[in-house]
SERO-4910 file (N, C-alpha, C, O; in steps of 0.05 Angstrom, whole numbers):
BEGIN
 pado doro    nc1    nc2    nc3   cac1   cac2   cac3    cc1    cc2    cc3    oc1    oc2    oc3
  Unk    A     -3    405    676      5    409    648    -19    413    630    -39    399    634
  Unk    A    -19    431    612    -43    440    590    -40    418    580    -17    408    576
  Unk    A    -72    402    573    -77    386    545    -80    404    527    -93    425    531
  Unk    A    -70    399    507    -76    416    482    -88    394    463    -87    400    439
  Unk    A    -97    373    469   -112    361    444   -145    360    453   -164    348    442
  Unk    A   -144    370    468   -185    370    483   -187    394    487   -169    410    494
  Unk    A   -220    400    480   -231    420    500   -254    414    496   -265    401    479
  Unk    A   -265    431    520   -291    429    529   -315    454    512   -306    477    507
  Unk    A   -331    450    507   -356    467    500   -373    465    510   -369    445    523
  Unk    A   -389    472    513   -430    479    519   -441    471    500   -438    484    479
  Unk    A   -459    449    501   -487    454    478   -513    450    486   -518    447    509
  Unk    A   -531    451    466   -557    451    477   -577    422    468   -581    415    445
  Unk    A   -581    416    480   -592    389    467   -621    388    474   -635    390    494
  Unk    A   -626    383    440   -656    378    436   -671    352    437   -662    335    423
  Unk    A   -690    347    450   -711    316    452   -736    329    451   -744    352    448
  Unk    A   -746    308    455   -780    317    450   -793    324    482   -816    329    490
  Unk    A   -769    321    495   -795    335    523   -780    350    532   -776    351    556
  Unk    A   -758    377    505   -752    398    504   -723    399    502   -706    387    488
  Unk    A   -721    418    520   -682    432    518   -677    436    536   -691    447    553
  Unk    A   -640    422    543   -625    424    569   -592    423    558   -582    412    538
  Unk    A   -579    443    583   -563    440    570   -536    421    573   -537    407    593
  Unk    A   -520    419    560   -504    402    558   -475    409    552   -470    432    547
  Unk    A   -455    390    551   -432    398    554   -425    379    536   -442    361    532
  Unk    A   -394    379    519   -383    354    498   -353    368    496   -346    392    495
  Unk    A   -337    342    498   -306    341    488   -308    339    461   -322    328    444
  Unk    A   -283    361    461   -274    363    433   -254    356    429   -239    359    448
  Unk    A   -241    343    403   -213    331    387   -197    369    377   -209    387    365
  Unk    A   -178    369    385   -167    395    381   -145    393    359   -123    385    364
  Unk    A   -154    403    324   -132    387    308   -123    430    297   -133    452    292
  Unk    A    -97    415    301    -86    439    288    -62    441    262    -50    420    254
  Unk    A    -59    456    256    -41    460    226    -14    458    236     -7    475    252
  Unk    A      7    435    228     29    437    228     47    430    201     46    409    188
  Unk    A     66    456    196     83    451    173    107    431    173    124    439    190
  Unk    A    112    412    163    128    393    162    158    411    138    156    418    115
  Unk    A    181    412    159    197    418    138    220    399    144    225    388    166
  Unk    A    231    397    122    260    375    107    281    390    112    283    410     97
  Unk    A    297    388    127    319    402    131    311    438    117    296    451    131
  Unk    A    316    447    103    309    472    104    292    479     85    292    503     78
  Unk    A    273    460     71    253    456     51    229    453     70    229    437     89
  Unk    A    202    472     63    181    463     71    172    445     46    175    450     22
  Unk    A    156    418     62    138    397     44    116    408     40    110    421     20
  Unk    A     94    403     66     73    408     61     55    412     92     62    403    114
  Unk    A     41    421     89     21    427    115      0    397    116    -14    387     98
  Unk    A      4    388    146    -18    376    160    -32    385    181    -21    398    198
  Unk    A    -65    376    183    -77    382    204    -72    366    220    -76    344    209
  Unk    A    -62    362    249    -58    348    269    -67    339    288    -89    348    284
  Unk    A    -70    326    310    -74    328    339    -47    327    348    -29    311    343
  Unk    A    -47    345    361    -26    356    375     -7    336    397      0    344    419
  Unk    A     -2    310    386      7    290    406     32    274    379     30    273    354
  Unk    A     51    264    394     65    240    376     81    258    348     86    246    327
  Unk    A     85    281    352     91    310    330    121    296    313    128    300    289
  Unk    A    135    279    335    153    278    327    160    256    304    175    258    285
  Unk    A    139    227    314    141    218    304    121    214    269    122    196    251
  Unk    A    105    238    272     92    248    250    101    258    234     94    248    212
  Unk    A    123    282    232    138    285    220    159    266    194    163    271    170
  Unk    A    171    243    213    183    227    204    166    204    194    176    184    185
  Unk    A    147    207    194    126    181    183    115    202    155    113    192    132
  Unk    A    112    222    158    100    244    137    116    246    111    110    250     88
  Unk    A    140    240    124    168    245    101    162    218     92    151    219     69
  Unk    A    164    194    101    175    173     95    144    163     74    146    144     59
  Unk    A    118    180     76     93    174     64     96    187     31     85    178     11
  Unk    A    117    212     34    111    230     13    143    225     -3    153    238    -21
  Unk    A    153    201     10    184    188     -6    206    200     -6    225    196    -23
  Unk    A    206    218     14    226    234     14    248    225     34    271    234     34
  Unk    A    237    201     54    258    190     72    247    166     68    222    162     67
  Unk    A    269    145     66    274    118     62    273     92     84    261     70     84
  Unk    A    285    100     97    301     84    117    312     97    142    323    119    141
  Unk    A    309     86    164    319    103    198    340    108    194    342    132    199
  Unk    A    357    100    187    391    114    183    392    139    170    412    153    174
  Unk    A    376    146    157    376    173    146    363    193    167    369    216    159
  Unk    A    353    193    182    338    214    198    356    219    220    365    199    232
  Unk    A    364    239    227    379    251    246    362    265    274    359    255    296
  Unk    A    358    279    268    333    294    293    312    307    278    315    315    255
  Unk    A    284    310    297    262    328    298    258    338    319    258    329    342
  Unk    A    254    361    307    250    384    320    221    399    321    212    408    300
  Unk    A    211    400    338    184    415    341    183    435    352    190    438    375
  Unk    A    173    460    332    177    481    337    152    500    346    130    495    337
  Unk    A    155    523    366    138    533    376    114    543    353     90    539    353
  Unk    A    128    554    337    112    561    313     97    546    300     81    556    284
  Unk    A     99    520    303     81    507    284     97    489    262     85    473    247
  Unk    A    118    492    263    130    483    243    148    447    260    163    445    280
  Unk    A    138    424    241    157    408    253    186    403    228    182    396    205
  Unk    A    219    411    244    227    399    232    248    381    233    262    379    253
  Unk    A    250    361    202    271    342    198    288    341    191    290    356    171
  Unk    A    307    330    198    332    334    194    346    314    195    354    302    215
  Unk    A    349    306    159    354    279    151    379    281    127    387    302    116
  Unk    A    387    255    123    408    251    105    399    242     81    401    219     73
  Unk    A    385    264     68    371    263     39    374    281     24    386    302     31
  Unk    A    366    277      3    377    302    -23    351    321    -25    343    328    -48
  Unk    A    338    330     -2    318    355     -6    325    377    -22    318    398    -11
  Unk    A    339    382    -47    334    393    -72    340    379    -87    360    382   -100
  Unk    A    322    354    -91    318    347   -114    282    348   -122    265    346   -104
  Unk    A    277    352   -146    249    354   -159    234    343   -138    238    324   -124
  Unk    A    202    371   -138    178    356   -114    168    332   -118    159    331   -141
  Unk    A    166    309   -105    157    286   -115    128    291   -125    113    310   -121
  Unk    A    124    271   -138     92    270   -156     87    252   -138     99    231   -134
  Unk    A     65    260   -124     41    240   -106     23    242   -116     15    255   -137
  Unk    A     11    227    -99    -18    215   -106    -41    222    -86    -37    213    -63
  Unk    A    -63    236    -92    -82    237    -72    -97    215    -61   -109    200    -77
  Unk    A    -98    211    -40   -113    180    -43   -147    189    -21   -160    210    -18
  Unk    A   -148    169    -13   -183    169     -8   -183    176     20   -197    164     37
  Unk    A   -165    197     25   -163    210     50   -186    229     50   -191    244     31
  Unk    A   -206    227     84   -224    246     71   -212    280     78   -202    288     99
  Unk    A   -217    297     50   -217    325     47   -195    319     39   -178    333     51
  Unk    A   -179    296     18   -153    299     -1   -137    307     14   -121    324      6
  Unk    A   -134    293     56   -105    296     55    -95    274     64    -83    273     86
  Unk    A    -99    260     52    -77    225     46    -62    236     21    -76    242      1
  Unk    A    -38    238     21    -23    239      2      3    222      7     18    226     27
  Unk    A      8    204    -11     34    181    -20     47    194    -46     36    204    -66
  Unk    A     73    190    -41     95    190    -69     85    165    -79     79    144    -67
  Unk    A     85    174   -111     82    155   -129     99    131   -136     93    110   -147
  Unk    A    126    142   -126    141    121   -126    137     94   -105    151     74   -108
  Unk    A    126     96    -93    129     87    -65    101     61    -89     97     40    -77
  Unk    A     92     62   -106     70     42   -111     89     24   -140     80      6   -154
  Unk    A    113     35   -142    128     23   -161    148     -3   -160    144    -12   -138
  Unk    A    159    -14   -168    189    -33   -154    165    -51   -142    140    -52   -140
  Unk    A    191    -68   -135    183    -93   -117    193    -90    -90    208    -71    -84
  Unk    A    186   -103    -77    173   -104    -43    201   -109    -32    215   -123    -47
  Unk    A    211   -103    -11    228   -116      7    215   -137     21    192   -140     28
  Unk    A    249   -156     26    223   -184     53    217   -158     79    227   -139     90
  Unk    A    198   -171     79    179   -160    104    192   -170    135    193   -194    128
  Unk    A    198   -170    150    197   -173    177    184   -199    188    159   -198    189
  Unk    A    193   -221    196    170   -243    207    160   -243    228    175   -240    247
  Unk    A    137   -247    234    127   -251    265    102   -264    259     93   -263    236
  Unk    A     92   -272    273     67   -293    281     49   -286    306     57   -275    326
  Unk    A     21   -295    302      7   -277    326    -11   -295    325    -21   -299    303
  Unk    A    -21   -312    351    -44   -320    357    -72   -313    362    -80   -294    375
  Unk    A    -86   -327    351   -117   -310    366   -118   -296    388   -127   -273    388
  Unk    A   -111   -305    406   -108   -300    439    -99   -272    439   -109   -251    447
  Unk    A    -70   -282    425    -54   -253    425    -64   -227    421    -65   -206    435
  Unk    A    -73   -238    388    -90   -218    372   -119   -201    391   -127   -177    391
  Unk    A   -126   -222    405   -149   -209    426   -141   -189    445   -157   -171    450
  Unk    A   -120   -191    455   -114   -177    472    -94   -145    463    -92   -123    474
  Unk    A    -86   -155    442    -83   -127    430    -96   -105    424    -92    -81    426
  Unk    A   -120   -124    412   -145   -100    403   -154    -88    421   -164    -66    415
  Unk    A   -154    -96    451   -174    -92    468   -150    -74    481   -155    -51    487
  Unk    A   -126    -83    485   -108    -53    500   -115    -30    482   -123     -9    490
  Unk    A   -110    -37    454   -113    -15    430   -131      2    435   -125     26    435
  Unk    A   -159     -9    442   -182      5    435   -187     18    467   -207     31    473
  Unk    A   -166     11    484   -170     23    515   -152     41    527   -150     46    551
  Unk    A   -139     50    507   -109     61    505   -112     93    500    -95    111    500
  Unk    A   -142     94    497   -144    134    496   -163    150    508   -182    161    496
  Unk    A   -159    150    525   -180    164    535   -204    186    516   -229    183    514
  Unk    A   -191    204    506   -193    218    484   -215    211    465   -238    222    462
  Unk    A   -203    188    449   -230    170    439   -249    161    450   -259    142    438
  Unk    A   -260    167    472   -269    150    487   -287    182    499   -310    181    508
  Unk    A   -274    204    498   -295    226    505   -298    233    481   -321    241    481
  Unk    A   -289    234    460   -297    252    438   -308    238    417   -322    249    399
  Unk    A   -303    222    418   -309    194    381   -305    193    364   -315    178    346
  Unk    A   -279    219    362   -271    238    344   -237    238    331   -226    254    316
  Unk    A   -225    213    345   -198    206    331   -196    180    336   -203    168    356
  Unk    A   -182    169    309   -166    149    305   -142    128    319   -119    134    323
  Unk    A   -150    115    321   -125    106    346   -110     79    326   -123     65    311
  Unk    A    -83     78    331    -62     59    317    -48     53    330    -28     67    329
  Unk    A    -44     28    352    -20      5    357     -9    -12    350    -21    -32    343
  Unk    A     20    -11    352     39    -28    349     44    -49    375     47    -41    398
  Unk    A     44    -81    364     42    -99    381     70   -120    374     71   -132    352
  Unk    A     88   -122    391    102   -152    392    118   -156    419    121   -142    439
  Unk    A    125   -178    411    134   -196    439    109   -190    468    111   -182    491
  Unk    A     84   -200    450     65   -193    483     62   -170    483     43   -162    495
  Unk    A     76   -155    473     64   -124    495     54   -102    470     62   -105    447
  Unk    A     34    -80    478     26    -64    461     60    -40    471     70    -29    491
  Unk    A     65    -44    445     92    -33    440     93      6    433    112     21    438
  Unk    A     63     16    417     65     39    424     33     43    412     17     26    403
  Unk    A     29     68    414     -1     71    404     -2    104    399     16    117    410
  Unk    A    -12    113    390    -21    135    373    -53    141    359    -68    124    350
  Unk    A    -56    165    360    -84    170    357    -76    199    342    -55    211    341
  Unk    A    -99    205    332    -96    228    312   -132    239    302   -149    223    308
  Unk    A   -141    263    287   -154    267    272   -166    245    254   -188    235    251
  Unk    A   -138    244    242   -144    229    214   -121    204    215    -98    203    223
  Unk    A   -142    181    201   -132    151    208   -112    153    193    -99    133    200
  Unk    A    -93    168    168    -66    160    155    -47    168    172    -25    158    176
  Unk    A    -63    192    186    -33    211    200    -27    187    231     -5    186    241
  Unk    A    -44    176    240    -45    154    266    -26    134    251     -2    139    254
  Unk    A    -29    123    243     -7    103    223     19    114    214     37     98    215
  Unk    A     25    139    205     44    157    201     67    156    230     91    151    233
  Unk    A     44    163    249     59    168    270     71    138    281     91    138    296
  Unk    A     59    112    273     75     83    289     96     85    267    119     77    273
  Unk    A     93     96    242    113     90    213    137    107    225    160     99    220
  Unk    A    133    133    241    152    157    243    171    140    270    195    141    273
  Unk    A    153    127    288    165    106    313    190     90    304    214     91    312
  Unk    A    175     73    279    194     67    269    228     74    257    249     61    257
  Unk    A    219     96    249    244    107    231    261    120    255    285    116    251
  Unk    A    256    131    277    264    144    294    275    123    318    278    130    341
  Unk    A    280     93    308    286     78    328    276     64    349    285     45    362
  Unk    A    250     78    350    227     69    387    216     43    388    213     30    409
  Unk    A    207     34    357    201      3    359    218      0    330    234     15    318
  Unk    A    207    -28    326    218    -44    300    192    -49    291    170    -46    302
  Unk    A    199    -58    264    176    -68    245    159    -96    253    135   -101    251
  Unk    A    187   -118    266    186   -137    275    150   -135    291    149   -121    310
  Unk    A    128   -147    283    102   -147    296     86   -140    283     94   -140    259
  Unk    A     49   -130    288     29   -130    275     25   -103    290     31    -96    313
  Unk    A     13    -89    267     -2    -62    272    -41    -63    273    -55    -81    263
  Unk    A    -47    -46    282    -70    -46    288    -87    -21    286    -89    -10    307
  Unk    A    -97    -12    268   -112     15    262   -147     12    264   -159     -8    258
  Unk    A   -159     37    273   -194     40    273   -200     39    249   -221     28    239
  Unk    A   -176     55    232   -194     66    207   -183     38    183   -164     23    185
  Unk    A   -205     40    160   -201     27    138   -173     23    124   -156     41    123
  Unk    A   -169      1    113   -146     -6    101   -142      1     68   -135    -15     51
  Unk    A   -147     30     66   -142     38     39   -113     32     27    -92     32     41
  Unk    A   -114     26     -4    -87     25    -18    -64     41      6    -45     28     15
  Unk    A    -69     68     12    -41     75     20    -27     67     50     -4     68     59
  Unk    A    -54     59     60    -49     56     97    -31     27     89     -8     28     98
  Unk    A    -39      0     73    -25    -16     67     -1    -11     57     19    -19     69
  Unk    A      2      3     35     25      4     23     53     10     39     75     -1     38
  Unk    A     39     38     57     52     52     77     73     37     93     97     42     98
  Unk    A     49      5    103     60     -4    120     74    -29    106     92    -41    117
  Unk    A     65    -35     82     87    -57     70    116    -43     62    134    -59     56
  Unk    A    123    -21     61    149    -12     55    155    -14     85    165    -34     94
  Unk    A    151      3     96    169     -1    122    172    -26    133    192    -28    147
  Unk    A    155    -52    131    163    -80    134    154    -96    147    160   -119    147
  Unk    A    133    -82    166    108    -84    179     99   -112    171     89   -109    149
  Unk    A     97   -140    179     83   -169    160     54   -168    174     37   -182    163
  Unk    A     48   -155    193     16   -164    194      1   -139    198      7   -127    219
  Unk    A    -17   -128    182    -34   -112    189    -68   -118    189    -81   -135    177
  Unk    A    -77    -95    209    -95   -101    221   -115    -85    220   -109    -62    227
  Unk    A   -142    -88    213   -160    -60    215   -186    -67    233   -197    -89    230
  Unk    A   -195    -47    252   -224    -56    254   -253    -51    242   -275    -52    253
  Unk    A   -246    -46    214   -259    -36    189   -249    -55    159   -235    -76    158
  Unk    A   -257    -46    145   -249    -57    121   -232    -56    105   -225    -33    109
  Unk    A   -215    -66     86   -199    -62     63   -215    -56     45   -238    -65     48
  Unk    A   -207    -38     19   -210    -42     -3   -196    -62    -17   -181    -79     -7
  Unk    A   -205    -59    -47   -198    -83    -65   -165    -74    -72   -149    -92    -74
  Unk    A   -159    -53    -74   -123    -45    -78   -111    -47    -56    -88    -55    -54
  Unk    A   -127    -40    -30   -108    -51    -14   -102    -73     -8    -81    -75      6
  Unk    A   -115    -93    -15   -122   -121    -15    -92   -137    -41    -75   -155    -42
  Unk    A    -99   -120    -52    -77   -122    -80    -55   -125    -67    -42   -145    -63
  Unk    A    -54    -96    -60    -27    -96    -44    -13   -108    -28     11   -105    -28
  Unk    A    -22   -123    -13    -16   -134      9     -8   -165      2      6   -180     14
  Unk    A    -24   -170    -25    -22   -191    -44     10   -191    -54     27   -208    -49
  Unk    A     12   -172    -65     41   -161    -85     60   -171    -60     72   -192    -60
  Unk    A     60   -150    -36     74   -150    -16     87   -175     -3    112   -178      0
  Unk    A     66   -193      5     56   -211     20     50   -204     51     57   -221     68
  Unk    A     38   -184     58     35   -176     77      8   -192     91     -7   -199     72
  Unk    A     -2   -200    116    -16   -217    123    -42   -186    129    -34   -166    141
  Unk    A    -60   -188    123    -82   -168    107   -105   -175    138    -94   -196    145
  Unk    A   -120   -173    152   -131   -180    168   -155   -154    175   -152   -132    184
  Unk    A   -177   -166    168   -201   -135    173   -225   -143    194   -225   -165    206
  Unk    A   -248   -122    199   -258   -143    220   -260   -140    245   -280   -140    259
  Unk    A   -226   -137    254   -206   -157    270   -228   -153    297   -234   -130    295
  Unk    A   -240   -163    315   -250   -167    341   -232   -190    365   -211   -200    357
  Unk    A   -238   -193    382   -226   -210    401   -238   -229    397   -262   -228    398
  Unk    A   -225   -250    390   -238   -283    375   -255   -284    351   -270   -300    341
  Unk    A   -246   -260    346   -254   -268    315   -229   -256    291   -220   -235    299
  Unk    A   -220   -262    273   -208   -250    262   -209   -254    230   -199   -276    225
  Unk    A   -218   -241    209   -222   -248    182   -200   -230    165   -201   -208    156
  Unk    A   -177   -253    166   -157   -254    144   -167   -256    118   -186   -269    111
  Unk    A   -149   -238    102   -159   -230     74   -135   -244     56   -140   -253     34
  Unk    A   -110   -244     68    -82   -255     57    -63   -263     72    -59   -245     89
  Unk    A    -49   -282     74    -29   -297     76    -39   -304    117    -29   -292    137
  Unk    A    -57   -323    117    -62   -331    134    -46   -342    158    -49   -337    182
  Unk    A    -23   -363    141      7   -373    147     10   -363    178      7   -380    196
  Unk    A     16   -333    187     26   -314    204      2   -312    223      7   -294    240
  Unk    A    -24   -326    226    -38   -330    242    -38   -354    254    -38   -370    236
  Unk    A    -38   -368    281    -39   -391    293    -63   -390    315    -66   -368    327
  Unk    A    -80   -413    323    -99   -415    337    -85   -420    374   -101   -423    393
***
């Protein structure tokens, strides 16, 4: 079977006792159009893996889908186009989003989605132990990252087991894709997520609507996302290493 998210190149590599040549994997991201039942949204760059549940995480980022009961099927199409096909009012007014600190402005959230108050969140609890052993399936779970250094990887963890994982280009759309898992049935919220990339306002927010109670980065939060997670009460955790773990909020949901 073709990978379509790698390839190989030639390069030449320079040191000081000259030139030889060399070879390097590449992350293969390509343009896919996300359409709403018969509305195109908007174009993302991709890695060509998890399409489906990108889609449905893409919608549910830009507020156009709510809740798993509304999504019916995705469809991925040869062309390029992924689409959804959901029980929503796709003609009503384009939502007003927000660009956020995605780099090259493509993190984009509906504005609504930072309004209202929080639903209860989902309960679960996670031990150090636990917590250790997640990160370490997480971070052993892609080959990909591991030739290239060049995508984002995001798992979903409960009852013991790494429950799904996803990798991408770009660290919103890897999160998108456990959010699109969600909506499409494959896991529950029920558990702690786990992302490479930083915990900006939207990667939290993202995951406090859908209901997500513990998230996880092996990088940093900002101060809004920090907010957020405050507002939410979502358990905020950055850092995160195997035996070590530095909670930012609601500690409670951690046990030794």
């Amino acid at each position: 079977m073709t990978d379509n998210t790698q390839l190989n190149h030639s390069t030449t590599i320079f040191t000081p006792d000259g030139t030889e040549k060399g070879g390097e994997t590449l992350a293969v991201e390509k343009p896919f159009l996300v359409v709403l039942n018969d509305h195109e949204i908007g174009t993302a760059m991709v890695l060509e893996t998890g399409l489906e549940e990108f889609g449905a995480g893409f919608l549910f980022g830009m507020g156009y889908v709510e809740r798993p009961d509304q999504v019916r099927e995705v469809l991925v199409c040869p062309d390029g186009r992924i689409v959804v096909h959901a029980d929503v009012d796709e003609d009503a007014a384009p939502k007003d989003v927000i660009i956020t600190s995605g780099c090259g402005g493509t993190g984009k959230i509906s504005r609504d989605m930072l309004e209202g108050a929080f639903d209860d969140l989902e309960e679960y609890t996670l031990s150090l132990a636990e917590a250790g052993e997640f990160i370490r399936k997480a971070l052993h779970a892609s080959e990909l990252g591991m030739k290239t250094h060049c995508v984002h990887g995001c798992g979903f963890w409960s009852d013991g087991t790494l429950q799904a994982f996803y990798e991408d280009i770009g660290r919103h759309n890897a999160v998108d894709k456990i959010i699109g898992a969600i909506l499409l049935g494959k896991i529950t919220p029920r558990g702690a997520i786990y992302t490479t990339g930083r915990l900006t306002s939207d990667m939290v927010l993202k995951c406090a609507r859908i209901g997500i109670p513990i998230v996880m980065s092996r990088t940093s939060s900002s101060s809004l996302g920090l907010a957020i997670a405050r507002k939410a009460g979502v358990t905020l955790i950055s850092y995160a290493r195997p035996g070590r773990l530095n909670v930012f909020n609601a500690p409670e949901r951690v046990h030794l």
